[in-house]
C-alpha positions as CSV (number, residue, x, y, z in Angstrom):
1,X,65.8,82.3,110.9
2,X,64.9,85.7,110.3
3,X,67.5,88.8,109.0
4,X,68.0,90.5,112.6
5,X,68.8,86.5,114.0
6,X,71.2,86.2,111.1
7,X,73.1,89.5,112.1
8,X,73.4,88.4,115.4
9,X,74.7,84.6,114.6
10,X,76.7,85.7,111.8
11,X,78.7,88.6,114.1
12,X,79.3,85.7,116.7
13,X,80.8,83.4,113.8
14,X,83.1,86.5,112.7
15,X,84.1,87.2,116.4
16,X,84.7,83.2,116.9
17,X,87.0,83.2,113.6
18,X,88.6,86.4,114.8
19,X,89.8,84.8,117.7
20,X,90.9,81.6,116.3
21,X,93.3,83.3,114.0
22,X,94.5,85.8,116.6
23,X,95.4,82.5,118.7
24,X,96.8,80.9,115.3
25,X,98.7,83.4,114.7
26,X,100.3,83.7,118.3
27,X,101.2,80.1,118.3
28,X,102.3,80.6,114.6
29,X,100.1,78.1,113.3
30,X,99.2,79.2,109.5
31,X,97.3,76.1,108.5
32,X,94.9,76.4,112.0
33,X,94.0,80.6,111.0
34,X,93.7,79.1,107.0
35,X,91.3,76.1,108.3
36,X,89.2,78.7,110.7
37,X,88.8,81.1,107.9
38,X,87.6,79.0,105.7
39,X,85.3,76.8,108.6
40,X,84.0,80.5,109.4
41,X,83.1,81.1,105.4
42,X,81.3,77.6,105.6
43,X,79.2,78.0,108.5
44,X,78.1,81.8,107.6
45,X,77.4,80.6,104.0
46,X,74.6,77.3,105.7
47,X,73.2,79.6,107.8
48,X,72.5,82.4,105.5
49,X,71.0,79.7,103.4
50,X,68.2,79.4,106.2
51,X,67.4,83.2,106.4
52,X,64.1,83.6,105.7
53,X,62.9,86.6,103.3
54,X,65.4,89.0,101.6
55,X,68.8,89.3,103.2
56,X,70.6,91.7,100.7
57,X,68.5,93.8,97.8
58,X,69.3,95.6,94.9
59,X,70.7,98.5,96.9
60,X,73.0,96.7,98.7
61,X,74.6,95.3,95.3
62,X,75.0,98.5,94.1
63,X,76.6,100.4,97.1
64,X,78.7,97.0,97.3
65,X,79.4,97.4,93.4
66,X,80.5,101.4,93.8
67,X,82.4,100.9,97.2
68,X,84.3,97.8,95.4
69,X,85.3,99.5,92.2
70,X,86.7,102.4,94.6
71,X,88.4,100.2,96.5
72,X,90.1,98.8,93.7
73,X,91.0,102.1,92.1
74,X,92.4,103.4,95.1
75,X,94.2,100.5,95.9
76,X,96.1,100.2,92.5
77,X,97.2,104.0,92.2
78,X,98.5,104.0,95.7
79,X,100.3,100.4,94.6
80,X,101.7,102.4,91.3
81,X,102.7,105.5,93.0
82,X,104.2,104.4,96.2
83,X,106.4,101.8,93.7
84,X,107.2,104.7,91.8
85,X,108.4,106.2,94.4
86,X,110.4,103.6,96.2
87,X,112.0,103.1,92.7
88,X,112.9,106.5,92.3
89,X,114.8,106.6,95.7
90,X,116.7,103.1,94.5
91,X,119.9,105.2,95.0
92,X,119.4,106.7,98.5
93,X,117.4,103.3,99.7
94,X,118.4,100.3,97.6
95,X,116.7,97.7,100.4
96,X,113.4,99.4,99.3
97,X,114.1,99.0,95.4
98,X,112.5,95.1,95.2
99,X,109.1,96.5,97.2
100,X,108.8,99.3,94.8
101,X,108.8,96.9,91.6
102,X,106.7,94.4,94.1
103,X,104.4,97.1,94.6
104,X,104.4,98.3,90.6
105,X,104.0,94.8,89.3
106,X,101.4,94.4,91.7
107,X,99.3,97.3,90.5
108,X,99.9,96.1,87.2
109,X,98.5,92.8,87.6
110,X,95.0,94.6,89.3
111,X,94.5,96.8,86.3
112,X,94.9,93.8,84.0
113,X,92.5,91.5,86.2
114,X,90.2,94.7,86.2
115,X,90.1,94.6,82.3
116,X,89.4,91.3,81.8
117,X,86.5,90.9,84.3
118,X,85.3,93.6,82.9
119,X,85.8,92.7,79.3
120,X,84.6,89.3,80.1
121,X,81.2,90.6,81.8
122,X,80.8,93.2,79.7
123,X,80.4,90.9,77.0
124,X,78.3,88.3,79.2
125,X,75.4,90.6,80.2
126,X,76.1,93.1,76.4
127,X,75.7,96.2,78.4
């Protein structure tokens, strides 16, 4: 199979998991949208095993590599600061108190992960 076949069979695999979970999800049928999900991952990873010739390059890891690490900073300071501030309104909103610390514990648990994958490669490849 060549790269521009792969494109076109791997969007009609998303579209086809798409709409099993939109369907799961209207009949309220978590273990069907889990089992598509994971059918879809399955069937994208055998075909991209058939591509023929290079399907990602070393520019594609790297934009990957900076739009992830963004990603992941962005995510955890609007986690801390949002939590902040949903713990700094406990007094006018007490229902939002528990998704503030939710949200605060969950930014903490990001920049932890962060620094041990990067700890742990970091002494894998001695950069």
């Amino acid at each position: 199979m060549k790269k521009n076949q792969f494109k076109v069979v791997s969007l009609i695999i998303v579209m086809v998991v798409g709409a099993i979970i939109g369907f799961a999800s209207s009949i309220g049928n978590p273990i069907l949208a889990g089992g598509g999900m994971f059918a879809g991952m399955a069937v994208l990873y055998l075909v991209k095993r058939t591509v023929k010739g290079v399907v990602e390059d070393e520019m594609n890891f790297h934009i990957n590599h900076l739009a992830s690490t963004l990603t992941l900073k962005l995510v955890a300071i609007c986690f801390a600061t949002v939590g902040a501030i949903l713990i700094a309104m406990r007094n006018t909103y007490p229902q939002y108190m528990d998704l503030g610390f939710f949200l605060a514990y969950a930014s903490c648990l990001i920049i932890v992960l962060y620094a041990i994958f990067y700890s742990y490669y970091n002494r894998k490849y001695e950069a």
